[in-house]
Residue, then its C-alpha position, 0 to 999 in steps of 0.5 A: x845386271x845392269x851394274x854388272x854390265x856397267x863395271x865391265x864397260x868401264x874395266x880398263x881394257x889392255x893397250x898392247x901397242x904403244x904410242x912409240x914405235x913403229x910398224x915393223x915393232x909393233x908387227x913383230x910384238x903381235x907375232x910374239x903375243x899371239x904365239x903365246x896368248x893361248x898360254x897368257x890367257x886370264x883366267x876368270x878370277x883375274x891373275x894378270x896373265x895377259x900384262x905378263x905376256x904384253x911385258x914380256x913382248x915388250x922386253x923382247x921388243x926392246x931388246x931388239x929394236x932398242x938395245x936394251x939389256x936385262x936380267x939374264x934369266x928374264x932375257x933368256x926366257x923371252x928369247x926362247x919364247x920368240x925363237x923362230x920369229x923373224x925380224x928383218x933389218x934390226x939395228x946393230x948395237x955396240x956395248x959399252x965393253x966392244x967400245x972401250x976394247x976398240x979405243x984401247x986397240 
């Protein structure tokens, strides 16, 4: 009973948010998370369910806000999962590919 409620208080408790980053990140990662937290939820036993969901709101998060790139099958997946989620003012990011076609211009 006690040790129970020990190893409980001590078990490390997800960190969604990040030192880095701000607000308006932060405001659009926990629009992400809460959207699927009923389907992320761990179940009893463990499973890893809810660091899935924080890491996949992150890869959402910094594909946008950062210009990241992914696995297609992995950026595809978080893009489905954050399509209707509307994010104001998001940088623009040139690709390596647009730069060189403008300098051979």
């Amino acid at each position: 009973p006690v040790s129970a409620a020990l190893a409980v208080q001590s078990t490390p408790t997800p960190q969604p948010r990040q030192a880095a980053g701000g607000q308006k990140q932060w405001k659009a990662r926990m629009e992400f998370i809460l959207r699927h937290l009923p389907d992320y939820r761990d179940p009893p036993d463990g499973g890893g369910r809810l660091d899935q969901l924080l890491s996949l709101s992150m890869v959402w998060a910094n594909h946008l806000f950062l210009g990241c790139s992914y696995n297609k099958d992995l950026l595809d997946k978080v893009m489905e999962m954050a399509d209707g989620i509307e994010v104001e003012d998001l940088p623009q990011f040139t690709t390596r590919s647009e730069l060189m076609k403008k300098h051979q211009s």
